[in-house]
C-alpha positions as CSV (number, residue, x, y, z in Angstrom):
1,X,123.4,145.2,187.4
2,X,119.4,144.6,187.4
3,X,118.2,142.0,184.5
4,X,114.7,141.3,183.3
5,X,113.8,138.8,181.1
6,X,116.0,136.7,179.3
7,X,118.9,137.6,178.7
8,X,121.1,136.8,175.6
9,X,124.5,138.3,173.6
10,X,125.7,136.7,170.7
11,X,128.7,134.4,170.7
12,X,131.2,137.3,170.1
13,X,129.9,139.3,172.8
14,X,131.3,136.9,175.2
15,X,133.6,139.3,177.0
16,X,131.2,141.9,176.2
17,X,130.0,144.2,179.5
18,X,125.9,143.7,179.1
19,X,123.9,146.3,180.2
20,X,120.3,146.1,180.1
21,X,118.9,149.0,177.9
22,X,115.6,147.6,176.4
23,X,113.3,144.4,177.7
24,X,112.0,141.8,175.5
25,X,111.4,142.3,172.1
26,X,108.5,144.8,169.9
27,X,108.3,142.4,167.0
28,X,108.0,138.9,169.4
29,X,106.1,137.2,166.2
30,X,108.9,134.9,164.5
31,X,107.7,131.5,164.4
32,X,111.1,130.0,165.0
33,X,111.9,132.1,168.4
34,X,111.1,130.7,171.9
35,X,112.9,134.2,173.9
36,X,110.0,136.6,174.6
37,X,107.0,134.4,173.8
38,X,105.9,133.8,177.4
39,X,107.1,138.1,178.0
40,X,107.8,139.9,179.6
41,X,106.5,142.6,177.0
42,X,108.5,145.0,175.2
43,X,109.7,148.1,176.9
44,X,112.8,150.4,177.2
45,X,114.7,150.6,180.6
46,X,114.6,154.4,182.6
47,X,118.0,156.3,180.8
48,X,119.0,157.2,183.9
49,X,118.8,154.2,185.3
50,X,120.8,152.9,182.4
51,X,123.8,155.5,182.6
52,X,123.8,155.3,186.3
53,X,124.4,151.2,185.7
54,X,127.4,152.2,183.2
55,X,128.6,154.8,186.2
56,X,128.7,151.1,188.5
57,X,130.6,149.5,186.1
58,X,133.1,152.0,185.4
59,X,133.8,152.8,188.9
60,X,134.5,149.0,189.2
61,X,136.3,148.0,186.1
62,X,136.1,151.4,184.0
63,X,139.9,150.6,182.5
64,X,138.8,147.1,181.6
65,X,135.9,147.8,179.6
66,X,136.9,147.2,176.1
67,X,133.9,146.1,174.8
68,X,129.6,146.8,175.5
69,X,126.8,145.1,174.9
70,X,123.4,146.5,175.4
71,X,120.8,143.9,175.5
72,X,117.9,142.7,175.3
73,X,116.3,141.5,171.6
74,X,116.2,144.5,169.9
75,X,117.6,147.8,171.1
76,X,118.3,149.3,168.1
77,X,114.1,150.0,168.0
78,X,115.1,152.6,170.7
79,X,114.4,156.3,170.8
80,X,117.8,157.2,168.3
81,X,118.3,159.9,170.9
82,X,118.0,157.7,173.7
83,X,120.2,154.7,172.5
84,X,122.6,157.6,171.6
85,X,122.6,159.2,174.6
86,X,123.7,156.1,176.4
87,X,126.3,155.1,174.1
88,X,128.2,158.6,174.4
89,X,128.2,158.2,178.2
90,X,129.4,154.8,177.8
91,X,132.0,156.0,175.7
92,X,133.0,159.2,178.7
93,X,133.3,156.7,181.1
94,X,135.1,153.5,179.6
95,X,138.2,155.2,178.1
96,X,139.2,151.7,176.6
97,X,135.9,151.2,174.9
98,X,136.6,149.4,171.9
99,X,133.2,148.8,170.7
100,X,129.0,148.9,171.5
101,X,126.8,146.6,170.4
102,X,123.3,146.0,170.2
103,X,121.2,143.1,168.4
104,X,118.4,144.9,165.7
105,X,115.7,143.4,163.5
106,X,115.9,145.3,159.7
107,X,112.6,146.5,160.1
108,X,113.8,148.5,162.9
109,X,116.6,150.1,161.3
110,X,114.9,150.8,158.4
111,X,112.1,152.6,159.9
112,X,115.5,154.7,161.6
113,X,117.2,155.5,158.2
114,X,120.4,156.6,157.1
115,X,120.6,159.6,158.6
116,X,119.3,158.2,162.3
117,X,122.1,155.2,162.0
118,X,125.0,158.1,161.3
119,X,124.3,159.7,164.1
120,X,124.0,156.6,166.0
121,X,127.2,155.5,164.6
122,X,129.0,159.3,165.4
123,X,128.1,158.6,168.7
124,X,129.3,155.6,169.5
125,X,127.2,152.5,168.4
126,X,129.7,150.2,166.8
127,X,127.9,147.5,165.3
128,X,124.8,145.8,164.8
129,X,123.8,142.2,165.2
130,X,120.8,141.8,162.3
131,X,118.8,138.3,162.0
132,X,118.5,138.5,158.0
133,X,117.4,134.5,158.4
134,X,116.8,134.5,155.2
135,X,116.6,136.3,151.6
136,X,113.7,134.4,150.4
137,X,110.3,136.2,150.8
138,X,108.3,133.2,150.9
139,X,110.3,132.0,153.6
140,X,110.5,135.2,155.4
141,X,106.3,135.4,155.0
142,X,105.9,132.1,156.7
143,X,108.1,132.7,159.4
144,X,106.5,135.8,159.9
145,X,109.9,138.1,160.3
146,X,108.0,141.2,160.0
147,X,110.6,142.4,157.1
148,X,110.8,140.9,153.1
149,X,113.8,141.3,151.4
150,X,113.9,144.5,150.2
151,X,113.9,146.3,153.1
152,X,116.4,143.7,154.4
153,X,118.7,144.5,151.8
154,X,118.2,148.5,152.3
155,X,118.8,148.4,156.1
156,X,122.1,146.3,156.0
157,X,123.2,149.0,153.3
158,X,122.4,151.7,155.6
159,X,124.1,150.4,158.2
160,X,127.7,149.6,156.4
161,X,127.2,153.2,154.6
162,X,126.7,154.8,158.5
163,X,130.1,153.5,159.4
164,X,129.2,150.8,161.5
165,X,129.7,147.2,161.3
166,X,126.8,144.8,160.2
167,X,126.7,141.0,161.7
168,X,124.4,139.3,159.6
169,X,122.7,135.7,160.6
170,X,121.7,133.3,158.4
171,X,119.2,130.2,159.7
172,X,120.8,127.2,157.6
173,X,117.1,124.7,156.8
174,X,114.5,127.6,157.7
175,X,112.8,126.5,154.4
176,X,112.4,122.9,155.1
177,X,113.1,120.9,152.7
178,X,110.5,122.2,150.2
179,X,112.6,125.5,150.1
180,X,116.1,124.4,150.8
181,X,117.5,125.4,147.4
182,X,115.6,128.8,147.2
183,X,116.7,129.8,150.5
184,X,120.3,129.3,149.6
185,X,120.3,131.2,146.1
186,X,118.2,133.7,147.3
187,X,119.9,134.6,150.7
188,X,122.9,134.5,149.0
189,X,121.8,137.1,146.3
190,X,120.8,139.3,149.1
191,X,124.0,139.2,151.4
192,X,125.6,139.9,148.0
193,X,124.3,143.3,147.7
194,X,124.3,143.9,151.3
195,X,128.3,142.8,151.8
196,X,128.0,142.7,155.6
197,X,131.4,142.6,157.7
198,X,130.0,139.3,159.0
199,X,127.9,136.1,157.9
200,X,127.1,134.3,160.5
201,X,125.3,130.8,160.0
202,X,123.2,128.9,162.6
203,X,121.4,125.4,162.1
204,X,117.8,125.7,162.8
205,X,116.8,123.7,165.6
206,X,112.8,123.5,166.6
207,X,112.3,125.3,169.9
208,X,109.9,124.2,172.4
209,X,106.9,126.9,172.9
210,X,107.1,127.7,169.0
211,X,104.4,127.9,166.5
212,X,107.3,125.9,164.1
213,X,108.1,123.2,166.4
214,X,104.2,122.5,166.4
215,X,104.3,122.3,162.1
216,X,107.5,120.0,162.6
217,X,105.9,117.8,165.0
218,X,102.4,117.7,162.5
219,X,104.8,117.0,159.6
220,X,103.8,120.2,158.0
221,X,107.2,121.5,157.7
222,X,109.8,118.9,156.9
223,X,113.1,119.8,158.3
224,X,116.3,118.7,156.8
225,X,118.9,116.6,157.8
226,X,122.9,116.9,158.7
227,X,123.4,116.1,154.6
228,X,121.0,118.3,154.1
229,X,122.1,121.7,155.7
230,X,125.5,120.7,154.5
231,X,124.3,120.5,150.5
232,X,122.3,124.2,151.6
233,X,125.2,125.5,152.5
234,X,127.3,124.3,149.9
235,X,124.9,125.9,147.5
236,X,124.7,129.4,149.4
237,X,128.3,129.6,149.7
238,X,129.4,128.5,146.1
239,X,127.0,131.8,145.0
240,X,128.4,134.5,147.3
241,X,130.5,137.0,145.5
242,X,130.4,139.5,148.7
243,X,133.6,140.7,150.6
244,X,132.7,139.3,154.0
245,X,134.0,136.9,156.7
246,X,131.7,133.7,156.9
247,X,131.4,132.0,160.4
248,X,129.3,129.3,161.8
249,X,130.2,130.0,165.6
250,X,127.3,128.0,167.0
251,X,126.1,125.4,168.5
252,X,123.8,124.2,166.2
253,X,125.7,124.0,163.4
254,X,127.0,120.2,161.8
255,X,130.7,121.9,161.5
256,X,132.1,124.5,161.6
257,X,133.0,126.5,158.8
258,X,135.1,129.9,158.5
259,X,136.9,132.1,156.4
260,X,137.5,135.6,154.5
261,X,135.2,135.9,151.2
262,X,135.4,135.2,148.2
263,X,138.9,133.9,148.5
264,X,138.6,131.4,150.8
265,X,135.3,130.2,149.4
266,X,137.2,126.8,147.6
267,X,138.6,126.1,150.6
268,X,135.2,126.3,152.5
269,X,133.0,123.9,150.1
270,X,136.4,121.5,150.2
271,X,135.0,120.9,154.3
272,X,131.6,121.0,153.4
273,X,132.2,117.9,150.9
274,X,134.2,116.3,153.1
275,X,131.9,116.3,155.7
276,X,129.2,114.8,153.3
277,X,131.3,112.2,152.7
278,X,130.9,111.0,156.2
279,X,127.4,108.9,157.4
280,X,125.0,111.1,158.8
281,X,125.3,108.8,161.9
282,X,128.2,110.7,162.6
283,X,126.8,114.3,163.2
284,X,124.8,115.1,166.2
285,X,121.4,114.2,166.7
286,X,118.0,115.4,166.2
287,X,116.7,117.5,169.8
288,X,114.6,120.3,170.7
289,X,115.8,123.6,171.3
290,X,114.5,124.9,175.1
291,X,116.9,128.2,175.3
């Protein structure tokens, strides 16, 4: 396998097979993100080069394969024909290919559309890993996501209507504490009309080389602490109504939180309050991010 670049896969994709389709990332502007800011630039791997790579694999551990994941920070901005190209041949040649994977930026697929994502999803794509961050245009402005709301909203829609599955990510303190409370209602409001198959939550954590860490360090934007992000996520979860599983399978996070909405949604704010009953001595410390 030949990598460029860094190299990343979300949590789930841990067992995934990753197979390099694009290199670093078209949109490379979000003030919170450290991956592609030093390059290399934005460009999409040779398809043949790519199916020969999945040829390797498969002659090597084609029964294994149960699971793909095409890196690097967002395929799904891919020629369709291209990405689906790859995905059927991937599918020929792992006959226990459970699923393929690829991270995607809503502006991305909703430049694709509906009708690009189905036949994406009839040939094999399987789900998408989407960085909502937020619902909260303000927020989203500042952190300059390239996507408001709206669009947001109308992508992940697409996406479930195509037949694939939708991962969605939430950044728990992106608004600071100025905007805690209007991130929280407001990205809840929008997973609520998206209902993604996933809500993921992740603790936002400065990252060295970022235009953000430079407004923390300035005082500029004042981040939150572990009560904090616990009371934001108490708030967003006590207004979703959506049918989805929430997860907090990160790193960052103060705990770790999980269950099927809406009906576990008691049992989650029941953790949450217990855990701000506890000193904030007791949660992990302040650092700066570096990966």
């Amino acid at each position: 396998m030949k990598y460029e670049g860094p190299i990343y896969r979300p949590p789930s994709e841990a067992n995934s097979l990753l197979i390099q389709a694009t290199i670093g990332c078209p949109h490379n502007r979000c003030t919170f993100c450290l991956v592609y800011k030093n390059g290399p630039e934005y460009r999409v791997r040779d398809v043949v080069e790519i199916k020969r790579e999945i040829d390797e694999a498969a002659e090597d551990h084609g029964f294994q394969i149960q699971t793909l994941f095409f890196p690097s920070g967002n395929t799904i901005a891919m020629d369709t024909r291209q990405l689906a190209e790859i995905c059927r041949h991937a599918r020929k040649k792992f006959p226990n290919l459970e699923r393929i994977t690829v991270y995607g930026s809503s502006q991305y697929i909703h430049q694709k559309g509906l009708k690009a994502l189905q036949y994406l999803a009839d040939s094999g794509l399987s789900r998408i890993h989407v960085g909502l961050e937020s619902g909260d245009d303000k927020i989203l402005r500042k952190i300059r996501k390239g996507c408001l709301s709206e669009k947001q909203v109308q992508a992940g829609k697409w996406v479930i209507e195509s037949g694939m599955e939708l991962s969605l990510y939430v950044i728990l303190g992106i608004g600071g504490l100025e905007g805690s409370e209007a991130h929280a209602l407001a990205t809840a409001r929008a997973l609520n009309q998206i209902e993604p198959h996933f809500i993921r939550l992740r603790t936002f954590v400065p990252k060295v080389n970022t235009p953000l860490l430079e407004d923390v360090q300035k005082g500029v934007f004042k981040m939150l602490g572990p009560h904090g992000v616990l009371r934001e996520t108490k708030t967003l979860v006590a207004n979703l109504t959506c049918n989805s599983y929430l997860t907090s399978d990160h790193y960052t996070n103060y705990i770790n939180v999980e269950g099927r909405l809406p009906e576990d949604r008691e049992r989650v704010i029941s953790k949450i309050d217990l855990a701000l009953s506890k000193d904030e001595n007791r949660f992990r410390s302040f650092f700066i991010g570096d990966q």
